[in-house]
PyMOL Python script that loads the backbone (N, CA, C, O; Angstrom):
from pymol import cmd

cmd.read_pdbstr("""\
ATOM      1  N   UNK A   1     100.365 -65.663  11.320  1.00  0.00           N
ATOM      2  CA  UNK A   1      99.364 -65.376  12.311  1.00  0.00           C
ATOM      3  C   UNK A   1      99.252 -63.856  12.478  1.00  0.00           C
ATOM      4  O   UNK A   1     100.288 -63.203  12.601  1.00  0.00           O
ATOM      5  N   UNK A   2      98.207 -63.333  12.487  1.00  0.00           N
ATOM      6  CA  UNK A   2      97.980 -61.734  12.783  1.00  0.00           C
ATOM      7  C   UNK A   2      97.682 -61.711  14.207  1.00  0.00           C
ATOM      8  O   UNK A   2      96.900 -62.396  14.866  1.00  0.00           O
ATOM      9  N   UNK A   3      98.859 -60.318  14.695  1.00  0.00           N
ATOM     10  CA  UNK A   3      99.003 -60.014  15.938  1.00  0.00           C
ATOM     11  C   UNK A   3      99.068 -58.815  15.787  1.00  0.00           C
ATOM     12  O   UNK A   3      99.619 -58.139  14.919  1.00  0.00           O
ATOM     13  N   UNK A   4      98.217 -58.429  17.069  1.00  0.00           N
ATOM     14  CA  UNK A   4      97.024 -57.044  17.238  1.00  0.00           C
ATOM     15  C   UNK A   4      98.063 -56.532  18.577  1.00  0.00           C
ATOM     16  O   UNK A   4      98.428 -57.386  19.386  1.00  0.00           O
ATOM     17  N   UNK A   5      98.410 -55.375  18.701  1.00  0.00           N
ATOM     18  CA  UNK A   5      98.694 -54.150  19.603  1.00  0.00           C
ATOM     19  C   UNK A   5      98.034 -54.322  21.070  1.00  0.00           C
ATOM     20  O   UNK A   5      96.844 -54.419  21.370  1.00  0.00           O
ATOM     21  N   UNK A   6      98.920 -54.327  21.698  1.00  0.00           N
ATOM     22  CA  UNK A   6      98.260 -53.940  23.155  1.00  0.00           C
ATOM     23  C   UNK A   6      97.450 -52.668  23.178  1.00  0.00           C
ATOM     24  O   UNK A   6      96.503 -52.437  23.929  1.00  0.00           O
ATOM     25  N   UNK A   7      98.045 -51.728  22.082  1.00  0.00           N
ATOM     26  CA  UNK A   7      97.343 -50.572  22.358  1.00  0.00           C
ATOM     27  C   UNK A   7      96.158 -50.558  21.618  1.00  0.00           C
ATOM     28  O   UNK A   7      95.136 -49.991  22.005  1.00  0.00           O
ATOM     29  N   UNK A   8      96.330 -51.522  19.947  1.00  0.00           N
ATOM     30  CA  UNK A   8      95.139 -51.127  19.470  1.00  0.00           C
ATOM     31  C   UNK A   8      93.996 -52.113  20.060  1.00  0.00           C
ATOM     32  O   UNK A   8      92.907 -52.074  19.488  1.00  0.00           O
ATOM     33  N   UNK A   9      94.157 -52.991  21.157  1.00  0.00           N
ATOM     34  CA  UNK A   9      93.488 -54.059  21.785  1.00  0.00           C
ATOM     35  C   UNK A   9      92.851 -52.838  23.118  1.00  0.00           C
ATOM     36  O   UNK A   9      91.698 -52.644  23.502  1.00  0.00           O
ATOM     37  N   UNK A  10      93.416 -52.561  23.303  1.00  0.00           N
ATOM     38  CA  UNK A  10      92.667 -51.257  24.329  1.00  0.00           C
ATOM     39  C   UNK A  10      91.925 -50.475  23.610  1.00  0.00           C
ATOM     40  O   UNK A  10      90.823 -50.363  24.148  1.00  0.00           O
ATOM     41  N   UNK A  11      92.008 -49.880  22.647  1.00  0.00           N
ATOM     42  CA  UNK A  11      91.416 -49.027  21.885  1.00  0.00           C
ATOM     43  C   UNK A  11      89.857 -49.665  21.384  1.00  0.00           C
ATOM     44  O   UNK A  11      88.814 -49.155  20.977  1.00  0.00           O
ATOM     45  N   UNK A  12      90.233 -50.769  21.601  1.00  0.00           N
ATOM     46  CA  UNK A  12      88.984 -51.309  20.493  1.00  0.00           C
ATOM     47  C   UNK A  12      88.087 -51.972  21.853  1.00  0.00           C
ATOM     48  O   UNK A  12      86.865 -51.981  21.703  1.00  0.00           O
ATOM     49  N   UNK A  13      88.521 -52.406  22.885  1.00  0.00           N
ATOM     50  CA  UNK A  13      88.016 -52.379  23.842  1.00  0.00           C
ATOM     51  C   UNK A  13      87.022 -50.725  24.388  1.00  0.00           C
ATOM     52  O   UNK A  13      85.828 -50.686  24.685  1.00  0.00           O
ATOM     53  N   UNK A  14      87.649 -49.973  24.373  1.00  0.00           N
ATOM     54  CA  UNK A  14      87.096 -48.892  24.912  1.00  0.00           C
ATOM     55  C   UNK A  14      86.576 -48.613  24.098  1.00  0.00           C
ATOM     56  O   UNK A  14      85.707 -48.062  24.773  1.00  0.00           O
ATOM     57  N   UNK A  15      86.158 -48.414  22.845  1.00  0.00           N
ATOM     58  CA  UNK A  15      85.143 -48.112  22.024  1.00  0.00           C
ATOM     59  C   UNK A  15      84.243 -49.378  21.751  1.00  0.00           C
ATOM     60  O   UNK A  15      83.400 -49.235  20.866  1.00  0.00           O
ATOM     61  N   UNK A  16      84.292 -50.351  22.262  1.00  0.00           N
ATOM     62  CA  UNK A  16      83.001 -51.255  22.004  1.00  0.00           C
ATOM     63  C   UNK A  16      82.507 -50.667  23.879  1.00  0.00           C
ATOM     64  O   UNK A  16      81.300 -50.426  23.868  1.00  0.00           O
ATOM     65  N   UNK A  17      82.966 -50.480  24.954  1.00  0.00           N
ATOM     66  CA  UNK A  17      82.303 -50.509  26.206  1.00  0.00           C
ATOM     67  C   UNK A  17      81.965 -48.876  25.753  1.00  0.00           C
ATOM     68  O   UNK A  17      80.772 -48.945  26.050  1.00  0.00           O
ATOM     69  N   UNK A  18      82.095 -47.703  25.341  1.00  0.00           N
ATOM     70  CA  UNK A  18      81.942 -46.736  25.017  1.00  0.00           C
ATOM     71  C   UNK A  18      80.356 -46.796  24.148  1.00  0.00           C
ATOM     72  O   UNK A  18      79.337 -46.238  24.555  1.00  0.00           O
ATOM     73  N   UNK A  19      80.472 -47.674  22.785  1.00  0.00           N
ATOM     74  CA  UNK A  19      78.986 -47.694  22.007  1.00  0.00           C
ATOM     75  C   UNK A  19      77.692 -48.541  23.181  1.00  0.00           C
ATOM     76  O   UNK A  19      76.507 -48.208  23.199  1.00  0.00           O
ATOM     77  N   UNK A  20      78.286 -49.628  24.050  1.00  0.00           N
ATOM     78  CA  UNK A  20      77.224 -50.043  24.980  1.00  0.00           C
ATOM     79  C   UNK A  20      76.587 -49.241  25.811  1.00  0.00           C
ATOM     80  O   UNK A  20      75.494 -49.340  26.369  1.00  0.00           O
ATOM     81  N   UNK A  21      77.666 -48.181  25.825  1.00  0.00           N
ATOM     82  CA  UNK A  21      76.856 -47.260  27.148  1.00  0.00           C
ATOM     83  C   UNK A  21      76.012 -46.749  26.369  1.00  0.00           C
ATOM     84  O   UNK A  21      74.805 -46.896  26.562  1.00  0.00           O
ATOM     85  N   UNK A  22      76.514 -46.044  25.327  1.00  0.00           N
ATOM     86  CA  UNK A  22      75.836 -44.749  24.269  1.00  0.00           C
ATOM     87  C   UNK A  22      74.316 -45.688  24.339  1.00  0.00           C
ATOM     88  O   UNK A  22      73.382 -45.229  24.996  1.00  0.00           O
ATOM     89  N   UNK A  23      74.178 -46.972  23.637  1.00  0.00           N
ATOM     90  CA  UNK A  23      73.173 -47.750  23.505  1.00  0.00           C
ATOM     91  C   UNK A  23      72.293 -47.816  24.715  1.00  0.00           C
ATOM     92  O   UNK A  23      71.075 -47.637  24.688  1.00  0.00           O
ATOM     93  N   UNK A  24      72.807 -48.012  25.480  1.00  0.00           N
ATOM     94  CA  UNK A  24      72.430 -48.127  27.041  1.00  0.00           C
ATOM     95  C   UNK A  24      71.359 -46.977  27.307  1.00  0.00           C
ATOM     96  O   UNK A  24      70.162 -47.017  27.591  1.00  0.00           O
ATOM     97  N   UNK A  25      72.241 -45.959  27.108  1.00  0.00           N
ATOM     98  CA  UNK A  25      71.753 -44.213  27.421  1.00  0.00           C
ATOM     99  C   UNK A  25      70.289 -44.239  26.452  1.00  0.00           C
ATOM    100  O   UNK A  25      69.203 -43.898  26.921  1.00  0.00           O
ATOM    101  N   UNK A  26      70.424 -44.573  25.426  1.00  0.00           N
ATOM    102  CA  UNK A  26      69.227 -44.292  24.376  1.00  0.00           C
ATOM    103  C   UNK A  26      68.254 -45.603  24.516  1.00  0.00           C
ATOM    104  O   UNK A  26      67.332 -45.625  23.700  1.00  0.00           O
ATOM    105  N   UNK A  27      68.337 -46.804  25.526  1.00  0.00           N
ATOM    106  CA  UNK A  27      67.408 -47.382  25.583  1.00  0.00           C
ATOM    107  C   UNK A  27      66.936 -47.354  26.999  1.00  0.00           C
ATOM    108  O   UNK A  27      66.107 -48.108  27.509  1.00  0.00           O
ATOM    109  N   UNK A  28      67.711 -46.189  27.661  1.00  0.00           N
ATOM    110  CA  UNK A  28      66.667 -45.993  28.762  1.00  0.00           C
ATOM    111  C   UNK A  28      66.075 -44.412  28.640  1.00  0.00           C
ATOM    112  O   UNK A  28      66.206 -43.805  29.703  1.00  0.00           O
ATOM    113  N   UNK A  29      65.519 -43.712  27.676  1.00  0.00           N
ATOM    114  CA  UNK A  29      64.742 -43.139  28.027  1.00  0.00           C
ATOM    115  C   UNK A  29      63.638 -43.584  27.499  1.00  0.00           C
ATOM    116  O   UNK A  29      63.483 -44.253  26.477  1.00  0.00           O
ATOM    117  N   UNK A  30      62.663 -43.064  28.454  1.00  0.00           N
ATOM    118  CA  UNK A  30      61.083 -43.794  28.389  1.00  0.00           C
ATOM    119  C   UNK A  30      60.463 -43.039  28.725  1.00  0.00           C
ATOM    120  O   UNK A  30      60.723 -42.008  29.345  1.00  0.00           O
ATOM    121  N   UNK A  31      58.865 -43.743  28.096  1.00  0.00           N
ATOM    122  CA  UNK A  31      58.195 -43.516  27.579  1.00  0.00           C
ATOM    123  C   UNK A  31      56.853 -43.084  28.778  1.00  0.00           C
ATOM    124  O   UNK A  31      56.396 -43.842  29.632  1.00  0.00           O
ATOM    125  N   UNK A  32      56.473 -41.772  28.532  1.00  0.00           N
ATOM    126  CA  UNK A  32      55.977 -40.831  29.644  1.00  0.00           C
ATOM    127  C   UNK A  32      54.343 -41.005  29.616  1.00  0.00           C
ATOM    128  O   UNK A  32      53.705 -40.389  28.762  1.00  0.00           O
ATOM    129  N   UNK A  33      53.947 -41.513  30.182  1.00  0.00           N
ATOM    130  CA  UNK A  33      52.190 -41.166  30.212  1.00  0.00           C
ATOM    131  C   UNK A  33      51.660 -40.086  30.262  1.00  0.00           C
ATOM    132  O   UNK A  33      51.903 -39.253  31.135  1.00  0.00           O
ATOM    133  N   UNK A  34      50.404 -39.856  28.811  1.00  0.00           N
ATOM    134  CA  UNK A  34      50.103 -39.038  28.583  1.00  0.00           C
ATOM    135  C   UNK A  34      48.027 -38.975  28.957  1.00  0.00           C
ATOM    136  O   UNK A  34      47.200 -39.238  28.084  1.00  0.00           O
ATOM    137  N   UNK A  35      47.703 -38.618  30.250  1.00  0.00           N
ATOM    138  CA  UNK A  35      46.716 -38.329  30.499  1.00  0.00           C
ATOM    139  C   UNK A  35      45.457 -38.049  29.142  1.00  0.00           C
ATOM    140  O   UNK A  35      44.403 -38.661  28.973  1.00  0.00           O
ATOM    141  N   UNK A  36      45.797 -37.386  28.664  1.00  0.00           N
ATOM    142  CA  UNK A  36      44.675 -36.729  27.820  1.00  0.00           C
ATOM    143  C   UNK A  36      44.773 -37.125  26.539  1.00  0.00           C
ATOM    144  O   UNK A  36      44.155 -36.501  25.676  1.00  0.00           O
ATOM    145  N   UNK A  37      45.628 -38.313  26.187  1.00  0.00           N
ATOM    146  CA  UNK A  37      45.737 -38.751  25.145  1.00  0.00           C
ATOM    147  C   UNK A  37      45.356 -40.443  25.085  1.00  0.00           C
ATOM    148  O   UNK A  37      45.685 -41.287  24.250  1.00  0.00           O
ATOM    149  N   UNK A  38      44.607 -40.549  26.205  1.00  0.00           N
ATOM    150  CA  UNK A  38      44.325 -42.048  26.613  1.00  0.00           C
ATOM    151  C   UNK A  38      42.971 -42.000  25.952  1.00  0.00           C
ATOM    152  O   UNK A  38      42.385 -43.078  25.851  1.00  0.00           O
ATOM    153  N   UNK A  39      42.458 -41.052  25.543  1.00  0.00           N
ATOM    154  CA  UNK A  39      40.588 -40.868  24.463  1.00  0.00           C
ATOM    155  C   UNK A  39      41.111 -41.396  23.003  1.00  0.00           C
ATOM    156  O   UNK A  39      40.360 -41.849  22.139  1.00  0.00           O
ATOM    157  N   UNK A  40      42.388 -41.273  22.891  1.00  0.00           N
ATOM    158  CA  UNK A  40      42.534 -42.061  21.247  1.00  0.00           C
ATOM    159  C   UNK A  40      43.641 -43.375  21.296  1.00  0.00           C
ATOM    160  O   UNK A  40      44.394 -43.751  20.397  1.00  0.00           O
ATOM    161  N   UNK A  41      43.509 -43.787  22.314  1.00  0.00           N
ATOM    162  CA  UNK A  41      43.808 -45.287  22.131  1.00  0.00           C
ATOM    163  C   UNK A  41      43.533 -46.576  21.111  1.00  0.00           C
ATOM    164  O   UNK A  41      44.105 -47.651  20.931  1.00  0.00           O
ATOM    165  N   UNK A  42      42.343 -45.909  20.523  1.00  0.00           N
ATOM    166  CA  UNK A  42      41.696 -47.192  20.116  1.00  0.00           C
ATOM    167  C   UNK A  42      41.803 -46.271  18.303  1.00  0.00           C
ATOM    168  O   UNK A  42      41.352 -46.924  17.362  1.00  0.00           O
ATOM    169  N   UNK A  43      42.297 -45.066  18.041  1.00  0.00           N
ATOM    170  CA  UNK A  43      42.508 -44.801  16.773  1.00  0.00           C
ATOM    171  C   UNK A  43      43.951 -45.208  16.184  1.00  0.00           C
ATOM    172  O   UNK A  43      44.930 -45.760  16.685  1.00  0.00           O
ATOM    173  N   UNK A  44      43.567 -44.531  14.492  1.00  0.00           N
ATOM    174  CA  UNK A  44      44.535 -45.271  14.236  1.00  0.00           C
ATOM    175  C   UNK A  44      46.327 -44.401  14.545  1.00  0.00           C
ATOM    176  O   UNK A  44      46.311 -43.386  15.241  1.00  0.00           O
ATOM    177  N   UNK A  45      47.378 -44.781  14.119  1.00  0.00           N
ATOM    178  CA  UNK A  45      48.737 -44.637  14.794  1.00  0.00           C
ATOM    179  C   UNK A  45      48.949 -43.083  14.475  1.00  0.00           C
ATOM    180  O   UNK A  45      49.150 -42.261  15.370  1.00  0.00           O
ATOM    181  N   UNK A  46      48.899 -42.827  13.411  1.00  0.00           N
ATOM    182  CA  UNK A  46      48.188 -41.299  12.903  1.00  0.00           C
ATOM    183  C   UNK A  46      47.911 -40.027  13.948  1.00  0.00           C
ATOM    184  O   UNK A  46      48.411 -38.916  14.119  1.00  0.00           O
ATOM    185  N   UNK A  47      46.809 -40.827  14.568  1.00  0.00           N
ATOM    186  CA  UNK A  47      46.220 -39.769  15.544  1.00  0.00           C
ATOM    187  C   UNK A  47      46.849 -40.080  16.540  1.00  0.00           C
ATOM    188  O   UNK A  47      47.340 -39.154  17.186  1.00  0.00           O
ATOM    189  N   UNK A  48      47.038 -41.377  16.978  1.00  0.00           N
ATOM    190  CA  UNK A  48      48.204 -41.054  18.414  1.00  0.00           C
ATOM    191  C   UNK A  48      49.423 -40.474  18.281  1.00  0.00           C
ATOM    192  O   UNK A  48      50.096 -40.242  19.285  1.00  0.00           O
ATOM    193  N   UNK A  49      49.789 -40.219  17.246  1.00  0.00           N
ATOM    194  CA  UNK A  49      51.233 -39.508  16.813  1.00  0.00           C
ATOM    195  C   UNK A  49      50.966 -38.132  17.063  1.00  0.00           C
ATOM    196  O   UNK A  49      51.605 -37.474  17.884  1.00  0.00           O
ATOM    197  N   UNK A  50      49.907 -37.626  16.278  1.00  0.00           N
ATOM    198  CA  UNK A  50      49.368 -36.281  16.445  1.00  0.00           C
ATOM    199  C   UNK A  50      48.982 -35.743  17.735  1.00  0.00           C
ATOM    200  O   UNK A  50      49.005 -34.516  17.832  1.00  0.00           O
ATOM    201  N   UNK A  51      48.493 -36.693  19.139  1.00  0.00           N
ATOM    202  CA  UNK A  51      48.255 -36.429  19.788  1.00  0.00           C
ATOM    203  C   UNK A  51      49.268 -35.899  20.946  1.00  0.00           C
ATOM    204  O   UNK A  51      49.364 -34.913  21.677  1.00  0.00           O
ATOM    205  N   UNK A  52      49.926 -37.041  20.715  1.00  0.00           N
ATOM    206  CA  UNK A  52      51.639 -36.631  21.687  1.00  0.00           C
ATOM    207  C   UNK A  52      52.068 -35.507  20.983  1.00  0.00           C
ATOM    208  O   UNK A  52      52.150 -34.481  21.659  1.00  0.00           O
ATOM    209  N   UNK A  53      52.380 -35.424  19.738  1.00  0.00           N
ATOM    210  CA  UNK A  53      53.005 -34.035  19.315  1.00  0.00           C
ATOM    211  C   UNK A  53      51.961 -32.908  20.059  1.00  0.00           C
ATOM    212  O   UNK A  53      52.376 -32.187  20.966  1.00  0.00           O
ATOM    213  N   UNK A  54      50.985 -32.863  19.716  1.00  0.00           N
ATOM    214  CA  UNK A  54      50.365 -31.484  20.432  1.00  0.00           C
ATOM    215  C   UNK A  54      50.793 -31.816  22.200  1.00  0.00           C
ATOM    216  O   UNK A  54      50.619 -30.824  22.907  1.00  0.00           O
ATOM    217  N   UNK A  55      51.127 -32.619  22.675  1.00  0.00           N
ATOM    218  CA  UNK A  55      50.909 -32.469  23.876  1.00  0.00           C
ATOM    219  C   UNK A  55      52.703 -32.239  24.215  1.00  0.00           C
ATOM    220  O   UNK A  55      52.964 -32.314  25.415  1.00  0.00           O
ATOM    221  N   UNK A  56      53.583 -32.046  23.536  1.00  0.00           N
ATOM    222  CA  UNK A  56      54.989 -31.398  23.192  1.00  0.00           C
ATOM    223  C   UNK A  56      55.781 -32.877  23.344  1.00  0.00           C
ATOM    224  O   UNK A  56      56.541 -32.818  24.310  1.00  0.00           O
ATOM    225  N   UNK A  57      55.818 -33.963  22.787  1.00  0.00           N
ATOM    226  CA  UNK A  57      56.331 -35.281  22.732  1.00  0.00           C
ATOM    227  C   UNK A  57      56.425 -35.469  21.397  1.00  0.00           C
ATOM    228  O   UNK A  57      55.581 -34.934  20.678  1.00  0.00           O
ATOM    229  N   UNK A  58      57.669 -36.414  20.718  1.00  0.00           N
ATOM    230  CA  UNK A  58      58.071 -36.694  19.493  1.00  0.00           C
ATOM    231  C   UNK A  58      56.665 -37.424  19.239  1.00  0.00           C
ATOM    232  O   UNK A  58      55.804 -36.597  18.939  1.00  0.00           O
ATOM    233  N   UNK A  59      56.233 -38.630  19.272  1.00  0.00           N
ATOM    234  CA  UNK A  59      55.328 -39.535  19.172  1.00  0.00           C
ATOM    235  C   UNK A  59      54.761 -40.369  19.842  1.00  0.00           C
ATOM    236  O   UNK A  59      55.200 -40.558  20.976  1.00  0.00           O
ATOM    237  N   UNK A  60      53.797 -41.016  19.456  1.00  0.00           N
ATOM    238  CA  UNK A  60      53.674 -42.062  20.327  1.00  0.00           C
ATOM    239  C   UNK A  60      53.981 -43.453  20.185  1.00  0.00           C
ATOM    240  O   UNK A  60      54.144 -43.910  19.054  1.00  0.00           O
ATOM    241  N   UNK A  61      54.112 -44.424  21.539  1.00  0.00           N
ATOM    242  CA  UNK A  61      54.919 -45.362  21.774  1.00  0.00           C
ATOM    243  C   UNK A  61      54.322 -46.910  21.924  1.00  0.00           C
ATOM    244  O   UNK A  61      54.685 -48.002  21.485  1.00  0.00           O
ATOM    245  N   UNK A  62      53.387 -46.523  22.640  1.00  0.00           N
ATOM    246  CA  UNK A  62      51.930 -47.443  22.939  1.00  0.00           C
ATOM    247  C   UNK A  62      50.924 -47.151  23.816  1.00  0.00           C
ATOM    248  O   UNK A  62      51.027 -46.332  24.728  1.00  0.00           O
ATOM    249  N   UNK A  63      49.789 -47.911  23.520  1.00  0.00           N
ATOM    250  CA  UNK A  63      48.639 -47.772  24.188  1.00  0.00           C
ATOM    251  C   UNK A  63      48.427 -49.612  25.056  1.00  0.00           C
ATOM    252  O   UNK A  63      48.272 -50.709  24.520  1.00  0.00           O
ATOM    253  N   UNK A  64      48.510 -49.253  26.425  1.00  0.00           N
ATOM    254  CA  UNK A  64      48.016 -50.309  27.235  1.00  0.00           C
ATOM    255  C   UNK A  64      47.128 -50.221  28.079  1.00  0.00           C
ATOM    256  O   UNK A  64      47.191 -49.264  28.851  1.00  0.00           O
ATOM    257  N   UNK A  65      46.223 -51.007  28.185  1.00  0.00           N
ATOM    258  CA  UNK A  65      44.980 -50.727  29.176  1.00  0.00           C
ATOM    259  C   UNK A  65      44.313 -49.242  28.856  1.00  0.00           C
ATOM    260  O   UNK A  65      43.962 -48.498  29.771  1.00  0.00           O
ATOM    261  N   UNK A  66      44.220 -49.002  27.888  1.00  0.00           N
ATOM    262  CA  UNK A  66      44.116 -47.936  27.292  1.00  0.00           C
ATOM    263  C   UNK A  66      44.413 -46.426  28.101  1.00  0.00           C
ATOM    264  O   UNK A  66      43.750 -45.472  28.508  1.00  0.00           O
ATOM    265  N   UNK A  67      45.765 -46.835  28.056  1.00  0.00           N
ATOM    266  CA  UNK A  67      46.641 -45.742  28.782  1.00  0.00           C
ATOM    267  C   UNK A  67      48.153 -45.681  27.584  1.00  0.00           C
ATOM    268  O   UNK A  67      49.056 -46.404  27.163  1.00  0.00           O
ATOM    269  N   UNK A  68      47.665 -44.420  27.475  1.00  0.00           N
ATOM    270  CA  UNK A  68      48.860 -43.659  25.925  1.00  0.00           C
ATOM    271  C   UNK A  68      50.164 -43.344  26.690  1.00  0.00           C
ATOM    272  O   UNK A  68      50.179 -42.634  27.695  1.00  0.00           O
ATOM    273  N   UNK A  69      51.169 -43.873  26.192  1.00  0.00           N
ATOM    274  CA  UNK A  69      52.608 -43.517  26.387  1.00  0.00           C
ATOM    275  C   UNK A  69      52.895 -42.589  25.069  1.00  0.00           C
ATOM    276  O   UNK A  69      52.523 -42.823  23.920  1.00  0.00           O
ATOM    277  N   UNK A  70      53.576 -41.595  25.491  1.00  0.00           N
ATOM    278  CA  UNK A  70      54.212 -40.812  24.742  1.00  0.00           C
ATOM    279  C   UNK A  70      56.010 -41.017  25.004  1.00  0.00           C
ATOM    280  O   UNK A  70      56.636 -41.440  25.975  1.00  0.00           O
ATOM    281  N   UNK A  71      56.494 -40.456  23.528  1.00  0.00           N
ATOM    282  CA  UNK A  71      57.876 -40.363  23.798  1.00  0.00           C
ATOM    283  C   UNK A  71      58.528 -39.352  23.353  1.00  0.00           C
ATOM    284  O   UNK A  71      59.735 -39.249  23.576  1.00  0.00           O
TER     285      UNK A  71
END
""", "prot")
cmd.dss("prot")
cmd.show_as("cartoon", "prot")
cmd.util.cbc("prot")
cmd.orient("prot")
């Protein structure tokens, strides 16, 4: 039978609750409405990409009610 460490049983504990947070952290930042980028909603992904970048945002995220999220 294989038998695991109290210590390396802690260890491996704290690095799986350690990657949830990390995960955690990177699925809550969100995605910012971008006023002046709600005129190319209806183009293609291209130009909404281009549009958030000029407006200082990595890309864009979606368009709802034709209202542009940037991220």
């Amino acid at each position: 039978m294989l038998t695991v460490s109290s210590t390396t049983m802690a260890l491996l504990k704290t690095t799986f609750v350690l990657l949830l947070i990390a995960f955690a952290m990177l699925a809550s930042v969100g995605a910012v409405r971008v006023g002046p980028c709600d005129q190319v909603c209806s183009r293609i992904d291209a130009e909404k990409d281009e549009c958030c970048r000029a407006h200082g945002y990595s890309g864009y995220n979606s368009c709802r009610s034709g209202r542009m999220d940037c991220y």
